[in-house]
C-alpha positions in Angstrom: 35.4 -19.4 22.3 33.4 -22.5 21.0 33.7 -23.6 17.7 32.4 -26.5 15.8 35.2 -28.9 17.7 33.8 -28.0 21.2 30.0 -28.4 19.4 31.1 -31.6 18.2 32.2 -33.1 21.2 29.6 -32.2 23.4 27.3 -33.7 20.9 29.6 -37.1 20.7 29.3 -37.5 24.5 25.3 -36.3 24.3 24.3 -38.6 21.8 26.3 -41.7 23.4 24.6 -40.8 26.3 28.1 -40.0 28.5 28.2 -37.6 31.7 31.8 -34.9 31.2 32.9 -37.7 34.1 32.5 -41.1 31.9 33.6 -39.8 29.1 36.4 -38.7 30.5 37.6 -42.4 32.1 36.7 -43.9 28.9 39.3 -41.3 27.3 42.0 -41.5 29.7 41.6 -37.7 30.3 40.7 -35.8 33.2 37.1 -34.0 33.7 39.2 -30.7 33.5 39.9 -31.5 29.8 36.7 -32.7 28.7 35.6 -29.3 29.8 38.3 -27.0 28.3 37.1 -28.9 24.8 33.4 -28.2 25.1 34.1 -24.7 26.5 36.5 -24.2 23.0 39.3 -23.3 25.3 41.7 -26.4 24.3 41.3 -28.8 22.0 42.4 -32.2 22.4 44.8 -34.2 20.4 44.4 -36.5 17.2 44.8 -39.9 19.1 41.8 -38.6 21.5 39.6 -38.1 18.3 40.6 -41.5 16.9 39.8 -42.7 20.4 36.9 -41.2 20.0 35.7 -42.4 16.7 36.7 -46.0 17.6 34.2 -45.5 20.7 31.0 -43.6 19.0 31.3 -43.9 15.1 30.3 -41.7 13.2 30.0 -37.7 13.4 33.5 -37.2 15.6 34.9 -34.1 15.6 37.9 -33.6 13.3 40.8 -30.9 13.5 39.5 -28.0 11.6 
């Protein structure tokens, strides 16, 4: 199911202008994972959403 997490980071990598592939090696996660968290099936952990706030600023998704 997506929520605003998966909406969140699909707009992160969007507006940073990153494919599901280089956002993924910048991560340190598979492909497979960035999927699952735009899908809404998993949701990644709270040192990948630092990671990603230290990466793209502002408007990162946060643990609801």
């Amino acid at each position: 199911m997506i929520d605003m997490t998966s909406i969140k980071i699909r707009a992160w990598r969007k507006r940073l202008g990153f494919t599901q592939a280089r956002a993924a090696e910048l991560l340190g996660v598979s492909i497979r994972a960035i999927k699952h968290w735009e899908a809404g099936t998993r949701r990644p952990r709270k040192s990948i959403l630092l990671l990603m706030a230290a990466i793209g600023g502002q408007n990162v998704p946060s643990e609801q």
